[in-house]
N, C-alpha and C positions, 0 to 999 in steps of 0.2 A: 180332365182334359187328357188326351191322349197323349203319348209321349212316343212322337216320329223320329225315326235313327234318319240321323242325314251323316252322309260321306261322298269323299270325293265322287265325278261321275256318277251320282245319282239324278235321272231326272224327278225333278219334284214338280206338282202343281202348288205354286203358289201366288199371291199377290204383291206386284211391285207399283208401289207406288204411282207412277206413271201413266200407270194402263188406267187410270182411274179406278179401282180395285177389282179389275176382271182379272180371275185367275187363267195364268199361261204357264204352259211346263218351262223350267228353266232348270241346266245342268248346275248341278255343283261342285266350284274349282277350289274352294276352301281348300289347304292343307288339313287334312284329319286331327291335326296337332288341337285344332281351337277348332271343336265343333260344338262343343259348350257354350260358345262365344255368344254374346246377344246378338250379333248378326251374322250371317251368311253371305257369301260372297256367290254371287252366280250368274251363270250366261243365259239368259233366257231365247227361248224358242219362239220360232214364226213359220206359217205354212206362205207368208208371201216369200215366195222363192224367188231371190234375184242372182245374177250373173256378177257372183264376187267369190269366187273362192279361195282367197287367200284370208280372209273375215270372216264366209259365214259357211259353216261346213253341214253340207248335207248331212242327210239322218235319213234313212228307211226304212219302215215300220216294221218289227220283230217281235219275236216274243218277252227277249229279250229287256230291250227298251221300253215297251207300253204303249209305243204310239199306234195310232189311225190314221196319222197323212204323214207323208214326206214333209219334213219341217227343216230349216238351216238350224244350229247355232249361230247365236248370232255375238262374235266376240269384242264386236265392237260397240256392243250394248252392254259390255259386262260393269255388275252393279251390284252393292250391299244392300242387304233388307233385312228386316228385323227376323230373327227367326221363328218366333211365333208366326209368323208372316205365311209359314210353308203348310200346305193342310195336308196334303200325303207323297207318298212316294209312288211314282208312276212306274220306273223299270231303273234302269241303269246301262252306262257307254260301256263299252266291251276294250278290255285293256290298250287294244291297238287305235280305237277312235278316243279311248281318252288321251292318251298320247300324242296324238294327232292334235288335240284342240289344247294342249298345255305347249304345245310348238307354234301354235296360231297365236295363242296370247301372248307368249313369249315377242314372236315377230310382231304385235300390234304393239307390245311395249316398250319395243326395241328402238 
């Protein structure tokens, strides 16, 4: 089996439970500290774009990141999953949007 480096602001496709096991990209807001950990903490992604930007922050597709459509974060979906969970790494948030979504869940926690 492969062995996938996850770190903070990575987006990864992986399976969360919920979705019934379709894989969705979902950021990774883990502290680096515990990525070892059997689970991973993460925001996962959706191309249904609603009119919430204080929860769910846009994403535009770069080379960057990896994606194919304009997708939110969605941080008020943020959820642990097993880490075997995660099957690749798709791109990753660029220092100032990962910034931005660790102020969003701040303020959703808040």
């Amino acid at each position: 089996m492969e062995i996938i480096e996850i770190k903070k602001g990575y987006i990864v496709a992986c399976v969360i439970s919920r979705d019934y096991g379709k894989p969705r990209p979902a950021v990774v807001v883990q502290s680096n500290l515990y990525k070892n950990h059997p689970s991973i903490t993460v925001c996962p992604l959706t191309t249904d774009l609603i009119d919430a930007p204080t929860f769910r922050l846009l994403l535009t597709p770069t080379k960057l990141n990896g994606l194919n459509l304009e997708s939110h974060i969605m941080v008020d979906k943020i959820s642990a999953i097993r880490s075997d969970k995660i099957q690749k790494k798709i791109g990753e948030l660029s220092p100032k949007q990962l910034e931005e979504l660790i102020e969003a869940i701040k303020s959703w926690m808040n």
